[in-house]
C-alpha positions in Angstrom: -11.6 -60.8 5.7 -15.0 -62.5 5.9 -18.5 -60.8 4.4 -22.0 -62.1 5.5 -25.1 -60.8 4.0 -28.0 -60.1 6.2 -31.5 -60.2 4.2 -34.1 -57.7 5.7 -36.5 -60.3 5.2 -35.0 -62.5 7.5 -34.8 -60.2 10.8 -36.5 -61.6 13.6 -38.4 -59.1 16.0 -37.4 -59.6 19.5 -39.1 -57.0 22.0 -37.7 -53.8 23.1 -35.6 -53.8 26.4 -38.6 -51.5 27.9 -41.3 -53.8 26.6 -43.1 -50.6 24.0 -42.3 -52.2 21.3 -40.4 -54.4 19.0 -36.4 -54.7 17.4 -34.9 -57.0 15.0 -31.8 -57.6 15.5 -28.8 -57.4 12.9 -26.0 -58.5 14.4 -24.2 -58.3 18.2 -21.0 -59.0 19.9 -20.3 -61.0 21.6 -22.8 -63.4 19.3 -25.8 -63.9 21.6 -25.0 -61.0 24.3 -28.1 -59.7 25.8 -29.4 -56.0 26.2 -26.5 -55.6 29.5 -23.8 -57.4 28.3 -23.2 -56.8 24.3 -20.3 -54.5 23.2 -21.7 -53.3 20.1 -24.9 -54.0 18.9 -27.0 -52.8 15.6 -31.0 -53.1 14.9 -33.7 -52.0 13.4 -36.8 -51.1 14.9 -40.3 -50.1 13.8 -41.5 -47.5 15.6 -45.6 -47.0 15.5 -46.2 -45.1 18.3 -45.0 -41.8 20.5 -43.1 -43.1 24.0 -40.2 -43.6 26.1 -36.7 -44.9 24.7 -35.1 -47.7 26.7 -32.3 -46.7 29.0 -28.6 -48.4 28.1 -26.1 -47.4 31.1 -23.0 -47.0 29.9 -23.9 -46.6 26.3 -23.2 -44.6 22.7 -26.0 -44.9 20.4 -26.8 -43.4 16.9 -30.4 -43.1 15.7 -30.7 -43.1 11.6 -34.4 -42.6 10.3 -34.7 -45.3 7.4 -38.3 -45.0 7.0 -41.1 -42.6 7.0 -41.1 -38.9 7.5 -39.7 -38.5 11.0 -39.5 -38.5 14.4 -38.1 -36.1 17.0 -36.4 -37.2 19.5 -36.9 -35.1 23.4 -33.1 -36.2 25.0 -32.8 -34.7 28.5 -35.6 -31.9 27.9 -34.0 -30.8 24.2 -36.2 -31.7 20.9 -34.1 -33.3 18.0 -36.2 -33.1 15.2 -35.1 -36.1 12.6 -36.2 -36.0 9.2 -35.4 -37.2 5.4 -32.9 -33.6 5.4 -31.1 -34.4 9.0 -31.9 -38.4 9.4 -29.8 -39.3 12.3 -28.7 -38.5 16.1 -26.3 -39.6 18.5 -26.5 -39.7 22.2 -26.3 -41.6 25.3 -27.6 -44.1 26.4 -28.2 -42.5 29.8 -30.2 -39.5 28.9 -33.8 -40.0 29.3 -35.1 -39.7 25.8 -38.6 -39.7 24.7 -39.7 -39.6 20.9 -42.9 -38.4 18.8 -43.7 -39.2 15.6 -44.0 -36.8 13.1 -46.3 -37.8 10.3 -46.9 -42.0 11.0 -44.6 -44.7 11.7 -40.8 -45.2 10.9 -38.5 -47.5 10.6 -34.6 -46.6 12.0 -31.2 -48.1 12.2 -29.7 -48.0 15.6 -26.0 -48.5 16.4 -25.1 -48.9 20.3 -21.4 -49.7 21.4 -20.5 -50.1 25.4 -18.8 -46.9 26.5 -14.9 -47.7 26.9 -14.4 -50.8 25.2 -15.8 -50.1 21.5 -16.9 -46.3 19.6 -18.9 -46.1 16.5 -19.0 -44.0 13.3 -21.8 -43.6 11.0 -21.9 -42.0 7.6 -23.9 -41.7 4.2 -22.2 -43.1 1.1 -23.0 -43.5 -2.5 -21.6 -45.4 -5.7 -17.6 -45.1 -5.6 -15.1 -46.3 -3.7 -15.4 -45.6 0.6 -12.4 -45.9 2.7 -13.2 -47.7 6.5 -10.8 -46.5 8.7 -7.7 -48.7 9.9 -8.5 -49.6 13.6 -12.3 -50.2 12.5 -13.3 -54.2 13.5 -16.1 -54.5 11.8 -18.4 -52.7 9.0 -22.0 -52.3 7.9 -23.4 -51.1 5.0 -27.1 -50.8 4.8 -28.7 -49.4 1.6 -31.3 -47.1 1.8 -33.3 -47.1 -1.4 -32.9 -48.8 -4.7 -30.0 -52.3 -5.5 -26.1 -52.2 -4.5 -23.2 -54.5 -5.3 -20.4 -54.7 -3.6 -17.1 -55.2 -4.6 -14.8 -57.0 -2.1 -11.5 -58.5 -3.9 -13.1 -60.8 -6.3 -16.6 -61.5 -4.6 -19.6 -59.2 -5.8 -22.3 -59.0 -2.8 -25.8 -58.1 -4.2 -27.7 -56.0 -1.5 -31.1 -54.9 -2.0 -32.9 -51.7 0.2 -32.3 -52.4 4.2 -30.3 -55.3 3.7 -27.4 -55.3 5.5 -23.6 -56.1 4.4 -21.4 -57.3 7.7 -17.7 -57.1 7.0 -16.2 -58.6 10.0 -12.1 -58.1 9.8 -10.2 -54.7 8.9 -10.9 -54.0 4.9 -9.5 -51.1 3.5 -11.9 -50.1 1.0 -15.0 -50.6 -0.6 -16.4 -50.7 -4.0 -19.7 -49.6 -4.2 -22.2 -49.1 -7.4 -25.8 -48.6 -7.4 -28.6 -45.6 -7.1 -29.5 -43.8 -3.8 -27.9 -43.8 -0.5 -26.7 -46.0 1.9 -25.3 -46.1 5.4 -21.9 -47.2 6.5 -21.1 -48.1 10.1 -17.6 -48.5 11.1 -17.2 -50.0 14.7 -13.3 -50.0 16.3 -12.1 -51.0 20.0 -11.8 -48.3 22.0 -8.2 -47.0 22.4 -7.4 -45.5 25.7 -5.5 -41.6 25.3 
């Protein structure tokens, strides 16, 4: 069981696959797959502007509003309004999805995994103990607002708001303490039924 700590300070912004804009990256797999050949990938983008989404063939995404006041999301002709009350959306990757901003700019977290080899799960968590399921490969926690520690066996991992905890091997559980919210992203291989 490994951890890494990702500063938010130390993103780097790499442009969008459509050009519109701009993405930093938080982690990939493989480690230096491009926009057509990663199998999970996670970002954050700033979005300042209304405009198209990139189209990713083939895969799963999740959209989580970090930032701001909103932005609703038009996937396949039906609005998704996404707010600080319902913050986050999944979809594919196929649909032709188009988003507008509702009151300025806006940061979000976006989780993608390749249809058929990985699936994602996202979900909110707060100070206590969270469970990551057993076939889950790797983990991210991202806190939202306000300082978390982390409690892995005997290692305490400071995080501060938008940094980014990546827990790269099965872990059981998680000790959590701080204020606010923060997001947990479980990632496992796909299994086939």
């Amino acid at each position: 069981m490994t951890a890494h700590v990702i500063r938010n300070e130390d993103l780097v912004r790499v442009p969008w696959k459509n050009g519109h804009g701009t993405t930093a990256e938080v982690a990939a797999f493989p480690e230096g797959s491009g926009f057509d050949t990663f199998g999970w990938r996670i970002s954050m983008a700033d979005v300042a502007s209304d405009g198209p989404f990139s189209l990713f063939p083939g895969i799963d995404r999740t959209l989580i509003v970090v930032e701001g006041e909103g932005i609703e999301l038009d996937v396949e002709g039906i609005a998704y309004p996404l707010d600080r009350t319902s913050p986050k959306l999944s979809f594919s990757g196929d649909d032709i999805t188009t988003g507008r901003l509702l009151s300025g700019p806006i940061r979000d977290l976006n989780v993608m995994t390749r249809r058929g080899q990985f699936r994602h799960r996202t979900r909110f968590v707060e100070s206590g103990v969270a469970l990551l399921a057993e076939e889950t490969c790797a983990a991210f926690l991202v806190p939202l607002d306000g300082t978390f520690d982390v409690t892995l066996g005997s290692t305490i991992h400071s995080l501060q708001a938008l940094d980014t905890l990546m827990l790269d091997a099965t872990q059981d559980l998680i000790l959590l303490s701080g204020f606010g919210r923060a997001i947990l992203v479980e990632v496992a291989p796909e299994t086939s039924a």
